[in-house]
N, C-alpha and C positions, 0 to 999 in steps of 0.2 A: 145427448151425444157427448160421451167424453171425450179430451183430448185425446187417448189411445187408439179411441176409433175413427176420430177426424185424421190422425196419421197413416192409418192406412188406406182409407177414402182417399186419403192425395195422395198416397202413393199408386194405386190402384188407376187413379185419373189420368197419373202421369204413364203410368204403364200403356194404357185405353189407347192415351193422346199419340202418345208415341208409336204404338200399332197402327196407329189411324193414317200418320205419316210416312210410316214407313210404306203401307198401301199406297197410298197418293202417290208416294215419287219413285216407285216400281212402277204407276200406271204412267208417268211422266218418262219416264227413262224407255217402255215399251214403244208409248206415240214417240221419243225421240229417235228410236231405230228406222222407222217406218218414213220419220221429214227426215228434216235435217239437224234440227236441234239435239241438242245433249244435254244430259244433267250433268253440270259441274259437279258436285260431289254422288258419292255413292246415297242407297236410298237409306241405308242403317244410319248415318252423322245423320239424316233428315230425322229420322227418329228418336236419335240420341237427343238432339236438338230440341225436339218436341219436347221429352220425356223431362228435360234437366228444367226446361223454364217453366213447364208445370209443376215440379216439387220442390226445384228449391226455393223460391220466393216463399211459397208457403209453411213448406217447413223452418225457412227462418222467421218466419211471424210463430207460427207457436211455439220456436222455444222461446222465444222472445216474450210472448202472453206468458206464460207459463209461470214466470214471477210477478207478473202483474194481474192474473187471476189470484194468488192468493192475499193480493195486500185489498182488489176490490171486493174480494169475499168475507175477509176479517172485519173492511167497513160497513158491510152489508149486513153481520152479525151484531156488530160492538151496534148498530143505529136500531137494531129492535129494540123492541121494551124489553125483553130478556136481557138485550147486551146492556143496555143503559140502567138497570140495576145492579150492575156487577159491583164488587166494593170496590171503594177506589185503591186499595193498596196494591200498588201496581205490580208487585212480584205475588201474591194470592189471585189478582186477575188473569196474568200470562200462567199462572197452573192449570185456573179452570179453564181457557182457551185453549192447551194443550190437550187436557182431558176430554176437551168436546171434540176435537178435531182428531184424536184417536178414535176415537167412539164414531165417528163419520165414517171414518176409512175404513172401520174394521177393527185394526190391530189392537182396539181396547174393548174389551167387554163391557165397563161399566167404571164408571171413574170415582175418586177419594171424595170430591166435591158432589153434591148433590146438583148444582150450579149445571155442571160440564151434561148431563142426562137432557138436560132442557135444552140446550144451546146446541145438541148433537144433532138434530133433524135440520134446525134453520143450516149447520156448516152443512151438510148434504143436500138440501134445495138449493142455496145459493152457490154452491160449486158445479152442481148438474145445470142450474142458470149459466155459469158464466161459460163452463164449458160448454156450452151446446152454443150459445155467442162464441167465441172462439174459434171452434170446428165451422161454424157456418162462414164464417170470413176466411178460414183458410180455405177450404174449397172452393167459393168464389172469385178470392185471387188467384188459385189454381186453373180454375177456370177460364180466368179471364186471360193469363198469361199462356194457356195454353191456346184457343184462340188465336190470341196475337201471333204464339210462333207458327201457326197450324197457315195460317195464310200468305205467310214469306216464304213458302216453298212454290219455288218456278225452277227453271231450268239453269237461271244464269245463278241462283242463290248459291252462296258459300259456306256450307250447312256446316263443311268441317272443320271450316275455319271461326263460326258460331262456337261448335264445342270444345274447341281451342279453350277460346276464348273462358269459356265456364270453367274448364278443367283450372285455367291460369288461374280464376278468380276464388276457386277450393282449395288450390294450394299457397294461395296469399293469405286464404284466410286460414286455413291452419298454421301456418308459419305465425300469423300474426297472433293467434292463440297461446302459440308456446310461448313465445316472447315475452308476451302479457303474464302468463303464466309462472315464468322464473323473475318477471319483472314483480311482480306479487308476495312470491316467497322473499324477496331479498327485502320490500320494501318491509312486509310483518315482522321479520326476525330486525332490522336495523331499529325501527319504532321502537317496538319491545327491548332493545337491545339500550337503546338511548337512555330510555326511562330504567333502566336498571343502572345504566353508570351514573346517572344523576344519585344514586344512594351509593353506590358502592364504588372506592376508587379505580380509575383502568387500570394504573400502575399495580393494584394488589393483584387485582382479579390475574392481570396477564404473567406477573412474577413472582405472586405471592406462593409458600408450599403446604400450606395448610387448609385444608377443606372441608368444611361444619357448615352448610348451607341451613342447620337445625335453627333459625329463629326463634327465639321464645316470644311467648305470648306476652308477659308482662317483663318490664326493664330491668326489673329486680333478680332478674332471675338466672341461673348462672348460662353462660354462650347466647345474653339477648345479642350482642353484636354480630354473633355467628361470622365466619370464615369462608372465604369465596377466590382463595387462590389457585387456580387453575392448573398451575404445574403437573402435581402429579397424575391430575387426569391425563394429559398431553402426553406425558408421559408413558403411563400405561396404557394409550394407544401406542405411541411409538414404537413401543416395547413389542408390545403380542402383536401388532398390524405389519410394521414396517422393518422390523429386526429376525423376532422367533417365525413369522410366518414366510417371511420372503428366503430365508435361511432354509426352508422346506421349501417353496414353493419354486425358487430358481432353478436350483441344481436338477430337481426332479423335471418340472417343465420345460425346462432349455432340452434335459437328456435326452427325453421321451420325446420331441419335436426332433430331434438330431436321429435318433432310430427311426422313426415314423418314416421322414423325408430322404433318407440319404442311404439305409442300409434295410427295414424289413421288404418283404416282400411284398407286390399291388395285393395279393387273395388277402396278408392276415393286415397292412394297410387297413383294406376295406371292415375290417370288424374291430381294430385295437384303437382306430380315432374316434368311431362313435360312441365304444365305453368310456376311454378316455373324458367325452365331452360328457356323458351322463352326470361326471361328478358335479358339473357347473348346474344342472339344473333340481339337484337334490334340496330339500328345504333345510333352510337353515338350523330351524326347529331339530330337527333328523341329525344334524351334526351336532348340534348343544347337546342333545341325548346321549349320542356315542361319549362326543367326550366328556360330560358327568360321570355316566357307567361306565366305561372301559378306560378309556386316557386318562383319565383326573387318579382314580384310585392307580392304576399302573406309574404312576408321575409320582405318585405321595410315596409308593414301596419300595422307588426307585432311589429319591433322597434318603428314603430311611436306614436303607441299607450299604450309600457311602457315607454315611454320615450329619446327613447334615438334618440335625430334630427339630428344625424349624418348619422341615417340608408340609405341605399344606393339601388338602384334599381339594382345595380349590386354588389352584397355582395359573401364573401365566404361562407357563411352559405346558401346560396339557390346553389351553387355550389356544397356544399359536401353533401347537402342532395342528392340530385340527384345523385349524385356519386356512392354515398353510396349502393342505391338503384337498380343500375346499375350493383357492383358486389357484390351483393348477391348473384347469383345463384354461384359464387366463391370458396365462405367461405362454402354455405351451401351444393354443390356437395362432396367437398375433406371433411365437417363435417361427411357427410351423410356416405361415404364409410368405413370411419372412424370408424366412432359405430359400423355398422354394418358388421367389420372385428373384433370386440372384441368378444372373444369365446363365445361362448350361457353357457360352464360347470362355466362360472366368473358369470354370472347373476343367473344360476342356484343353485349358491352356496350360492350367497345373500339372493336369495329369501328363500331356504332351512333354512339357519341362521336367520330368522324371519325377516327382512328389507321387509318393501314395495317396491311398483316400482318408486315410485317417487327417497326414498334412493338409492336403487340399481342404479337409473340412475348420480344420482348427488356422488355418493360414489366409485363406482364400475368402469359404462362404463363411464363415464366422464373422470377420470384417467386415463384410460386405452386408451382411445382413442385421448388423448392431444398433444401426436407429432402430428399426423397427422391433428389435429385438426389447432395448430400452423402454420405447412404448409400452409397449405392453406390461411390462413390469411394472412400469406408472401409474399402467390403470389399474394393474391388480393391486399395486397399494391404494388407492382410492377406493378400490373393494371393499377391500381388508380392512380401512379403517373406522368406513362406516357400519359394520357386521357388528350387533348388537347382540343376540341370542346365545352364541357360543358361551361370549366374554360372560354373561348373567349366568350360565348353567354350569362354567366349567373353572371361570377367572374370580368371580366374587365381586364383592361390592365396596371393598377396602381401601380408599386410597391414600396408597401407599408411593414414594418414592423410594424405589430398591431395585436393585441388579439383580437381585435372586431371581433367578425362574420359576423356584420350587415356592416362590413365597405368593400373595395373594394380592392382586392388583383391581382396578376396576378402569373403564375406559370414559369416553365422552360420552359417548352414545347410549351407555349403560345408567349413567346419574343424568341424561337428561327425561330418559322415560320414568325414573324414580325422581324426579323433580314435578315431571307434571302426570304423574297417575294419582287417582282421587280426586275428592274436592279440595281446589286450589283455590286462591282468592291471589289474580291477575292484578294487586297493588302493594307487594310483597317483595321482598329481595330474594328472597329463597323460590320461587315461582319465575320471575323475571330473569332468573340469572341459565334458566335454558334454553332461553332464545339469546342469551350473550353467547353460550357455546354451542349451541347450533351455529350464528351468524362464522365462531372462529373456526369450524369445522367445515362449515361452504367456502370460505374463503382457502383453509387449507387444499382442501377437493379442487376449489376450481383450479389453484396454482399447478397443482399436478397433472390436472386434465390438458392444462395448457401445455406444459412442458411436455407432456409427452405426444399433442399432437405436431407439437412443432418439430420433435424426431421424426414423425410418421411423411410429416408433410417434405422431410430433408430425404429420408427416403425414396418415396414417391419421384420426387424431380432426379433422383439418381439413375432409375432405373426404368420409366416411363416411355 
């Protein structure tokens, strides 16, 4: 029995159980028409009730097994004669452990080591061992907790106040998931982050404007000290993220939010917002392409022909246009909710007071709706600045400090996937130094996320 099929055995149990309950307290609820008793809760919580304490207890034991099946499998291997032959060098050993546990699973036909073909049956018995241990205890707590709730149904029982109670206890535990979860990521990136300012000064990294993260292998050799000043990366986010893209993306998003809300009509309303949103869920990938092939070369023809022969076929300016255009539906979703949370008695008062609708929009709901307005803009820069694809297909990989648009930048996000693609070796300043800009680039993100729900939240209390 493997663990996939003990998951749906306890789901199946709890389904059963739950049926079973729900019977019982329809035939509790019928004798109570007939006395005088009544069932406090309806008979479905009875069921609900049933159904939740038969699968979740068990389903948190197997995912819980689930890493503790493969470490007792690994011992169960390494303790054969087969595993206790293995050589001792411990990176040649976790290959053929690889290769045999490929070869278990399937996804390997036949491994480099001659080793991994012998050791592939024993990882296959002792995994159908441990899973079928496994599955057997999760069904039997399933069992047993279903039982348990199957005979607290009476009349006076509080069945839906039981599933309250679970529901509170799924979303504590998700909540406490996420938590853990950002609380994870910030701890990997600061670790990593530490161990690279131990080599490399903070002061260069954060001010310096030169960047050669190329290490050489021997001392002798020219840029072993390599360059790790961060500027111009920062920079050329700034540049295509927060300047050439929001330069497109406001004026467009705020307009098309101001027509949407105030002057089209409900019929084409109903078909111009949901194109509109399309663009927010096109791949990024799809917009890198446009603007390689179409914006980038139209950007280069564009310099060439006022002048300026430095224009580049990989520019920031064919980068942030696209970008830009990318998140508008952004700016102009959180524009759109915005107006049209500003009270109708504020417009009706303008208009009363002799203003037109164009005034009333630019005097009135414009004000009134600029926290949220701002929001939104915040978050479409936090967008913008983590977008990676475009910058790589359409901005290059150059970093440069320069005002030119036409000319060729690269961003953070772009040198830290060219930091860590390939084999890297995680004791290295050149490797280490993308989890220093990862950490300065969540720190950026989060300051904006903040700032702008602190607009949202000023908002909110305005208008509520």
């Amino acid at each position: 029995m493997t663990l996939g099929i003990a998951l749906v055995a306890v789901l199946l149990l709890a389904l059963g159980a739950g049926a079973l309950a729900f019977r019982r307290a329809r035939e509790l609820r019928l004798a109570g028409r007939q006395g005088s008793a009544r069932l406090n809760s309806l008979p479905i919580y009875h069921a609900a009730y049933v159904a939740l304490w038969a699968a979740i207890p068990a389903l948190v034991f197997l995912v819980a097994w689930a890493p503790v099946q493969s470490g007792m499998v690994d011992r169960a291997v390494l303790a054969s004669p087969a595993g206790q032959a293995l050589p001792d060098f411990e990176l040649q050993r976790d290959t053929i452990l690889a290769e045999a546990r490929g070869i278990a699973s399937g996804s390997l036909e036949a491994g480099f080591n001659p080793e991994s073909s012998t050791l592939a049956p024993l990882f296959a018995e002792a995994g159908t061992r441990f899973s079928t241990i496994g599955g057997a205890i999760a069904l039997v707590l399933a069992g047993a907790a279903a039982f348990f709730a199957l005979r607290r149904i009476r009349f006076d029982f509080r069945a839906r106040t039981g599933v309250e109670r679970w529901l509170m206890v799924l979303l504590v535990g998700a909540s406490i998931i996420a938590v853990l979860t950002t609380l994870g990521i910030v701890l990997s990136l600061l670790f990593e982050s530490l161990r690279f300012f131990r080599l490399v000064n903070p002061t260069e990294f954060l001010f310096g404007t030169s960047w050669s993260p190329q290490v050489a292998i021997r001392a002798d050799q020219a840029g072993s000290s390599g360059a790790f000043g961060s500027l111009p990366l920062f920079w050329g986010t700034a540049f295509i993220g927060a300047i050439i893209a929001m330069i497109v993306a406001i004026p467009l998003g705020l307009m098309s939010a101001i027509f949407l809300t105030q002057y089209a009509p409900a019929r084409a309303r109903s078909w111009m917002k949901p194109l509109l949103e399309i663009l927010a869920g096109v791949p990024t990938v799809v917009y890198g392409y446009f603007a390689a092939l179409t914006v980038a070369p139209l950007v280069r023809d564009l310099g060439l022909a006022i002048g300026i022969s430095s224009a580049s076929s990989e520019s920031a300016l064919a980068a942030g246009l696209v970008m830009g255009i990318m998140i508008i539906p952004f700016v102009s979703s959180m524009a759109d909710d915005s107006i049209a949370a500003v009270p109708q008695a504020m417009r009706d008062g303008s208009l009363a007071l002799g203003a037109t609708k164009s005034e009333t929009i630019k005097q009135v709901v414009l004000p009134a709706a600029l926290p949220g307005v701002v929001g939104g803009v915040l978050l479409a820069v936090s967008r913008a600045i983590g977008e990676t694809m475009i910058v790589v297909m359409a901005a290059g990989l150059a970093a440069n400090m320069t005002a030119n648009p036409f000319a060729s930048v690269t961003t953070v996000t772009v040198q830290i996937v060219q930091l860590l693609t390939g084999d890297q070796e995680f004791d290295s300043a050149k490797t280490l130094a993308a989890f220093a800009l990862g950490l300065a680039l969540f720190i950026i993100t989060l300051i904006l996320n903040l700032i702008a729900l602190r607009f949202v939240r000023r908002y909110r209390e305005a208008y509520e």
